[in-house]
N, C-alpha and C positions, 0 to 999 in steps of 0.2 A: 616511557612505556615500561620500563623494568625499575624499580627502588633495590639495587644490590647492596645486601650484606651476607656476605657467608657465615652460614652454620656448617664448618667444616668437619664431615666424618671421620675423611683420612689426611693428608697433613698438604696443607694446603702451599703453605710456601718452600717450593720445591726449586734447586738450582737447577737449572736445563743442563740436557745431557749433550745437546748441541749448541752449536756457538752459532747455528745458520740454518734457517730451513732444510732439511733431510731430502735428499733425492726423489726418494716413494717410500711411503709407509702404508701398510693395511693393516686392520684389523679387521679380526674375522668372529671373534665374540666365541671361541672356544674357553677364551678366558678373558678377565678385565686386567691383564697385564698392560701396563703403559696408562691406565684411565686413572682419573680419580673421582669418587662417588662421595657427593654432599647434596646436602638442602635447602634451601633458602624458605622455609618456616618454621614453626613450634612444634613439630612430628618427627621424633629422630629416627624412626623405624626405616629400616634400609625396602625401598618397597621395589628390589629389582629382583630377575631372577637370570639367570641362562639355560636357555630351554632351544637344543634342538640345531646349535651354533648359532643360536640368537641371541642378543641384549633384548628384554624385557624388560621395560620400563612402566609403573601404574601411580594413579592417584584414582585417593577413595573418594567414593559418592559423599557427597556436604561439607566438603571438605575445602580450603587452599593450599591446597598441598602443592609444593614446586620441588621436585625431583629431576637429580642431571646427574651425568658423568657428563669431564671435562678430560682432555688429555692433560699428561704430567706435565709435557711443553709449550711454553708457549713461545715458539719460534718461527709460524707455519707464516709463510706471506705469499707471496705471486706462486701461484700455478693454481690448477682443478681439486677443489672438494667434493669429497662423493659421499655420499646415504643412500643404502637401498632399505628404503623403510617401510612398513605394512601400518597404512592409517585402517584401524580398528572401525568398529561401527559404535560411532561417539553418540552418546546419549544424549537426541533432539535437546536445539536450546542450550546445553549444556555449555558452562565457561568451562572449555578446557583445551588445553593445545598440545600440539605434537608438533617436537622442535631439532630443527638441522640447523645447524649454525656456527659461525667462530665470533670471539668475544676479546677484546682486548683490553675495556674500559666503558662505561657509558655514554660515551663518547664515541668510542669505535668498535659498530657491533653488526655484523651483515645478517640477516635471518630467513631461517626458512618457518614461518610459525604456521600449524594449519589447526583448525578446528572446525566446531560445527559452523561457528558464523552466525553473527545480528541477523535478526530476520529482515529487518530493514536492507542489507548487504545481501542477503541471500537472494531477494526480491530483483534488487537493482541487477544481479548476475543471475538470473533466470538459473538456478540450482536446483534439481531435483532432488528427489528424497534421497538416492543412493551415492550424492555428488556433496564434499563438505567444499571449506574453504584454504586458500592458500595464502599465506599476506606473505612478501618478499618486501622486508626493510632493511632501511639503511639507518639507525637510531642518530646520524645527524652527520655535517661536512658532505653533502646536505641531508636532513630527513626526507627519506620517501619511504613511502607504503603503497604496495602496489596489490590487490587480492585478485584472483582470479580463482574457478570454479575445478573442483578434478573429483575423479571416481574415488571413493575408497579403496582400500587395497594396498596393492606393491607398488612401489614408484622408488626410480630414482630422483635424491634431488642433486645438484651442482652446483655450485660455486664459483666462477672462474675470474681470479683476479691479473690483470694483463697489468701493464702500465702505458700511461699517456703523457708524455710529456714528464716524465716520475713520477706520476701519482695512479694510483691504484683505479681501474675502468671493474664496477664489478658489473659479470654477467651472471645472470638465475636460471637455470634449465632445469626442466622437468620432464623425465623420461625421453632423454637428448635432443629435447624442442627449447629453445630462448624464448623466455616469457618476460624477461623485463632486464632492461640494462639501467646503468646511473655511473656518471663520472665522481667520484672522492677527490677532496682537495688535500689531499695524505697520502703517503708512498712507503715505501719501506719499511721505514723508522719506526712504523709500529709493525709488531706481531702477533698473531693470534695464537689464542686454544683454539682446538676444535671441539666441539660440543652437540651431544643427544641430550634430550628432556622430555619430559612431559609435566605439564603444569596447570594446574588452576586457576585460569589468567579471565579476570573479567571481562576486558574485549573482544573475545570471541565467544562468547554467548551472550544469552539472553536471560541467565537462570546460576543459583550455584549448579553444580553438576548435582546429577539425580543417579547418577552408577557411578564403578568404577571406570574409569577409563586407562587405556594402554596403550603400548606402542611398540611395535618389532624391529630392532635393527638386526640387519642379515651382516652386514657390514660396511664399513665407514675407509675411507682409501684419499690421500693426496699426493699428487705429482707435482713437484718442483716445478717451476720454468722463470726464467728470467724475464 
């Protein structure tokens, strides 16, 4: 689902400042201290802003544009991921998504990706006009994609990585409801970044994008647990 190569803005190979997932960390987007902002296309323009103690993230109309901050670490493993994000009103049809997630490799990647949604998917999830889509994946150990229907607006999303047996049980919550769980065949041994985007991704639409599209993070928060 993702072809990664980084176009890296700011310097991408970074030695972590932790030797082990951090206790609790927040971020509250008064500044992008701790983040790091790259692109993964041909547009080097920094398209973010901070507005308001929000991350502001956009991609332009006709565009693929793939716009992210990543955290500087990638250390974060078993406990709760948190985003309180504002899904924008995304331009009918439009390929484009708005993304809470952590990323380890392509291999091992949990996501929260939403967008307007195939009209085919829309259909099959009885989605109204003011309602886009959610997909919760697991990019593989095993692949699932799960979509489900939600309002625009402000949502929280979650993350919650337990262990079973040692390996990682993730769960997806959405404004503290469980929407979809999956067991991983992987435990610890990997680590994640955590990660905001917005991006021009063809599977969720039906169209290049016809506007700008955006996305508001209010703030991004993990708590440790073993």
């Amino acid at each position: 689902m993702r072809f990664i190569y980084f176009c890296v803005v700011s310097l991408f190979f970074y030695v972590p400042v932790f030797s082990q997932s951090p206790q609790s960390m927040r971020w509250d987007f008064d500044d992008v201290e701790g983040w790091v902002y790259y692109h993964q296309d041909d547009n080097p323009a920094r398209q973010y802003s901070l507005e308001n103690g929000c991350l502001r993230i956009f991609t332009r109309a006709n565009s693929f544009d793939r716009k992210k901050f990543r955290t500087k670490e990638k250390v974060y493993t078993t406990g709760r991921y948190k985003w309180r994000t504002f899904i924008s009103d995304l331009g009918e049809g439009d390929q484009s998504s708005i993304g809470a997630w952590i990323y380890c490799d392509d291999h091992h990647e949990i996501d929260f990706e939403v967008g307007y949604g195939k009209q085919e998917v829309r259909e099959q999830l009885q989605a109204t006009p003011d309602e886009v889509i959610a997909y919760m994946t697991t990019q593989d150990h095993p692949f699932q994609s799960v979509p489900v229907k939600i309002k625009k607006g402000w949502h929280i999303f979650e993350i919650d990585l337990s262990l079973v047996d040692g390996k990682y049980k993730v769960e997806w919550m959405i404004d503290g409801e469980t929407v979809s769980t999956v067991q991983q065949t992987y435990g610890k041994e990997i680590a994640f970044h955590i990660y905001c985007s917005v991006e021009n991704l063809k599977f969720l639409g039906d169209h290049i994008a016809s506007q700008d599209n955006y996305a508001l993070y209010d703030f991004v928060s993990y708590e440790y647990r073993e």
